[in-house]
C-alpha positions in Angstrom: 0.0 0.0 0.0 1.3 3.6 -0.9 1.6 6.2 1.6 -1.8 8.0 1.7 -1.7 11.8 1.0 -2.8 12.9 4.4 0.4 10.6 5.8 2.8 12.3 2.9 1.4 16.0 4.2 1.7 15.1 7.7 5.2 14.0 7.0 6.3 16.4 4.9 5.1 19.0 7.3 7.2 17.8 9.8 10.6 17.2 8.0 13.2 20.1 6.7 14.1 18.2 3.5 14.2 20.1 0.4 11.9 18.6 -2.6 15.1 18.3 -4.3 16.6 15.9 -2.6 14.4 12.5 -3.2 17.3 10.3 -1.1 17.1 12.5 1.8 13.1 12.2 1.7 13.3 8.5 1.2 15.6 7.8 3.7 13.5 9.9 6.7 10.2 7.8 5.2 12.0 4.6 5.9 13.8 5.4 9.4 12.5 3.7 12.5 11.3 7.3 13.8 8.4 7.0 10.8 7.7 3.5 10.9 4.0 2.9 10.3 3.3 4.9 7.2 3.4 2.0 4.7 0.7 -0.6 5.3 -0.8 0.8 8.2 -4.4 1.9 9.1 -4.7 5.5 8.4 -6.8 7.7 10.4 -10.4 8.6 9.4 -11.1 12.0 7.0 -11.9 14.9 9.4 -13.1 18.4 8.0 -10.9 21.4 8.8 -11.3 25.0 8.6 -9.1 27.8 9.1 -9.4 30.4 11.6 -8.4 33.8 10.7 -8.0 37.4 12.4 -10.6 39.9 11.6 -14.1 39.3 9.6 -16.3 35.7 10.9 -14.0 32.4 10.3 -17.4 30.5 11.8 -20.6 31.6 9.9 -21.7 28.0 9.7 -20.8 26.2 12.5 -22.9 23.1 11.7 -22.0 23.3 7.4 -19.2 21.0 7.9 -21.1 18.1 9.9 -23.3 18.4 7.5 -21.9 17.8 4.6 -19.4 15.2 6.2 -22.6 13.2 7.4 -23.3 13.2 3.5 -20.0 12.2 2.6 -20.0 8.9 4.9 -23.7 8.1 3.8 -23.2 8.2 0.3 -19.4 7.6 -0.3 -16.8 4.7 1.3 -14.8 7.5 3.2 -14.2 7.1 6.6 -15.0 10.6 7.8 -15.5 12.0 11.8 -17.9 14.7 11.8 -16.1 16.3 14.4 -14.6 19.3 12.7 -10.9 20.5 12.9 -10.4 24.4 13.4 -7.0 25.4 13.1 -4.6 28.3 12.3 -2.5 28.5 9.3 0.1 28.3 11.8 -1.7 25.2 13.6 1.6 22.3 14.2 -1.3 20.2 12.5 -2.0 21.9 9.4 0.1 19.1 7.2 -2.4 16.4 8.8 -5.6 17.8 6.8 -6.0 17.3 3.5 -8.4 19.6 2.6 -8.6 22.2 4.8 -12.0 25.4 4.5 -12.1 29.1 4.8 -15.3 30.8 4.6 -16.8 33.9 6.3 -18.4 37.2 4.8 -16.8 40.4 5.6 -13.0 41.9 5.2 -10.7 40.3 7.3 -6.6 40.9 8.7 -3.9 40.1 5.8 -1.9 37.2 6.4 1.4 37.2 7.6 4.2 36.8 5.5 5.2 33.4 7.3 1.6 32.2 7.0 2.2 33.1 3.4 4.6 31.0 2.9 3.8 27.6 5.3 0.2 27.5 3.7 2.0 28.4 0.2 4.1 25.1 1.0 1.4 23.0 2.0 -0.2 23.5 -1.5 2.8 22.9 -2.9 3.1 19.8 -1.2 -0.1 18.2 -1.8 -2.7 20.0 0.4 -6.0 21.7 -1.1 -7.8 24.9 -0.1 -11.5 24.8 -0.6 -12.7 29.0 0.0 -16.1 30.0 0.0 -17.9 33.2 -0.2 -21.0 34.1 2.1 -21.8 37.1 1.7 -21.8 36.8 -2.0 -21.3 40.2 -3.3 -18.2 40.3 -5.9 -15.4 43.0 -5.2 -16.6 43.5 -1.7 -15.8 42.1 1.6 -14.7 38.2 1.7 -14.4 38.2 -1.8 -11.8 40.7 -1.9 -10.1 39.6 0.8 -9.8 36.3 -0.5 -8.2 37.5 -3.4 -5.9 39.6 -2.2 -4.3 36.9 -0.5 -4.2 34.3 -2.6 -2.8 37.1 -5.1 -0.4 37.4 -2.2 0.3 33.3 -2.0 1.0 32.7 -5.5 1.7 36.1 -7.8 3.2 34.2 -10.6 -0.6 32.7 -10.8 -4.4 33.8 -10.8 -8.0 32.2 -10.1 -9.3 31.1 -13.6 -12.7 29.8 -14.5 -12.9 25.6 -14.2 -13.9 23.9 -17.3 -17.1 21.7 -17.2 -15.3 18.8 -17.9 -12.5 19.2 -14.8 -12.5 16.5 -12.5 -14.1 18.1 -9.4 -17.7 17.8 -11.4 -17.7 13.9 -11.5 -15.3 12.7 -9.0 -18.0 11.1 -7.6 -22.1 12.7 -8.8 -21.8 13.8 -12.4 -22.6 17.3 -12.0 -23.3 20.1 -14.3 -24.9 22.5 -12.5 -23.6 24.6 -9.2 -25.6 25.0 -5.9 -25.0 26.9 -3.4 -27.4 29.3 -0.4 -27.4 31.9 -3.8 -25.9 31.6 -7.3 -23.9 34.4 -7.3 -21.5 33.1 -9.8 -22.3 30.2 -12.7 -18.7 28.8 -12.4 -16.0 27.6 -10.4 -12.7 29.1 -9.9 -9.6 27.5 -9.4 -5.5 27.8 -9.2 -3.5 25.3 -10.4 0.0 23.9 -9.4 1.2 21.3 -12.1 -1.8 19.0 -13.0 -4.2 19.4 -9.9 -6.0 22.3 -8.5 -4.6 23.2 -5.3 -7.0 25.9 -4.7 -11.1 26.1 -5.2 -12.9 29.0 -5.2 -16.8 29.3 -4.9 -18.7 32.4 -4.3 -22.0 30.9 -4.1 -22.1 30.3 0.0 -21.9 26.6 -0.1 -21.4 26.3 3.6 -25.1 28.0 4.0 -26.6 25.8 1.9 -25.1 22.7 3.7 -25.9 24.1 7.7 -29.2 22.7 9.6 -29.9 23.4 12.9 -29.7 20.7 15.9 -33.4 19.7 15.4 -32.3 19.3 11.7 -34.2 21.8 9.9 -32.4 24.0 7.0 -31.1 27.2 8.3 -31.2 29.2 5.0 -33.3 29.1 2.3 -31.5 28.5 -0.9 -32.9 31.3 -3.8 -33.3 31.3 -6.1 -33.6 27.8 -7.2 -34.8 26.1 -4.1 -34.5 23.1 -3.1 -32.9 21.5 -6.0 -30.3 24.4 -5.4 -29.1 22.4 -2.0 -29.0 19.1 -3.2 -26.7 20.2 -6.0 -24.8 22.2 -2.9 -24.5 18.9 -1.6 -23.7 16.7 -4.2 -20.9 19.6 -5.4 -19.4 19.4 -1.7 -19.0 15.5 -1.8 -17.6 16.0 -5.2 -15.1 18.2 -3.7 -14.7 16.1 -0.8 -13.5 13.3 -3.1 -11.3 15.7 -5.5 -9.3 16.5 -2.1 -8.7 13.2 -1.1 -7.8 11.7 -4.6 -7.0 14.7 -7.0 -7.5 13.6 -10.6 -7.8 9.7 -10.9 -10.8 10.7 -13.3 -8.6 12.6 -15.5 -7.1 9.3 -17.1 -8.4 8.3 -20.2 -9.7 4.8 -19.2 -12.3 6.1 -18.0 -13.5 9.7 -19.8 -15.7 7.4 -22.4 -17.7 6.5 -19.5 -18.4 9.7 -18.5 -19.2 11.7 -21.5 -21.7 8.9 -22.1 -23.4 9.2 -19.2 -23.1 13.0 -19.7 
């Protein structure tokens, strides 16, 4: 069995061994201080999302139970629905996978060393899902967001995702976006190499996905209803899925399929 991704971010996150130097890496991966990584049982898939300085980090406190009760009804993931909230600079940060940021206002610009440790765990591997409450482009968490992922990766930009990118069938063939209100009809993403490491929606997913305790919906989702939030839903397990296995879907084995059934 390969070493999972979560286990390669986890280790990578905890060693000082340049990319370029394969027989360095290989060497820490096989000392007695890291036994365990091949071949053993890895921990289950928890949701984590970033706290911040400034603005609301937590406008949905329930979104990511939510959707990870979703994920572990309809998928084979192993997932807690106990949610993760850490800080950029969080000693865990390489142990996530995927990790959220959401909220809807303005909030404090990053540090320049929390720049560059989340700018290295995208480069090694990780993936940052962001999503847009308040929904008003230019403004607020939309700016924000921008200016620091403008900030993380100048030599790059959020472009549009094609239909046909792996994140709408990784597991529901999707066409359409949902989200609390479609404030955008696409996607945006930044890639590094083949994958996206970065996923941008502006149409307030995490509203769309929150309930209450007694399991009612907390927002309505306009202007498309109730259709809207299942496709909410089925976008966030699609997304869940894209983090944990990037593009297996891309190969061509298995794109026949797929435009057939689209």
């Amino acid at each position: 069995m390969g070493i999972s991704r979560r286990r390669f971010l986890s280790v990578m996150g905890g060693l000082a061994i340049p990319l370029a130097d394969p027989l360095g890496l290989a060497k820490a991966l096989a000392s007695p201080g890291m036994g365990g990584l091949f071949g053993q049982e890895f921990e289950r898939y928890h949701f984590a999302q970033l706290r911040y300085r400034g603005g609301d980090w937590d406008p949905d406190p329930t979104a990511a139970a939510r959707l990870t009760e979703e994920v572990v009804k309809r998928t084979s993931v192993g997932a807690s629905t106990t949610r993760k909230n850490l800080s950029i600079m969080s000693p865990d940060l390489f142990s996530y996978p995927m990790i959220y940021i959401t909220g809807h206002y303005d909030f404090q610009p990053f540090s320049q060393e929390e720049i560059q440790r989340l700018r290295q765990y995208l480069d090694f591997g990780g993936f940052l899902l962001a999503d847009d409450c308040l929904g008003h482009p230019g403004y607020d968490f939309d700016m924000a967001i921008r200016r620091e992922l403008a900030r993380l990766y100048p030599e790059k930009s959020l472009k549009k995702l094609p239909r046909d990118h792996s994140v709408f069938r990784s597991f529901y063939l999707t066409k359409t976006l949902g989200g609390r209100r479609i404030v955008s009809p696409y996607l945006e993403g930044i890639d590094i190499g083949d994958r996206t490491a970065v996923l941008y929606s502006q149409n307030d997913l995490g509203c769309a996905w929150e309930r209450d305790e007694a399991g009612n919906w907390v927002h309505p989702c306009l202007p498309g209803g109730e259709r809207q939030r299942r496709l909410a839903y089925q976008l966030g397990v699609n997304i869940v899925i894209y983090a944990l296995s990037q593009d297996y879907k891309q190969d061509r084995i298995h794109l026949p399929f797929i435009r057939q059934r689209i």
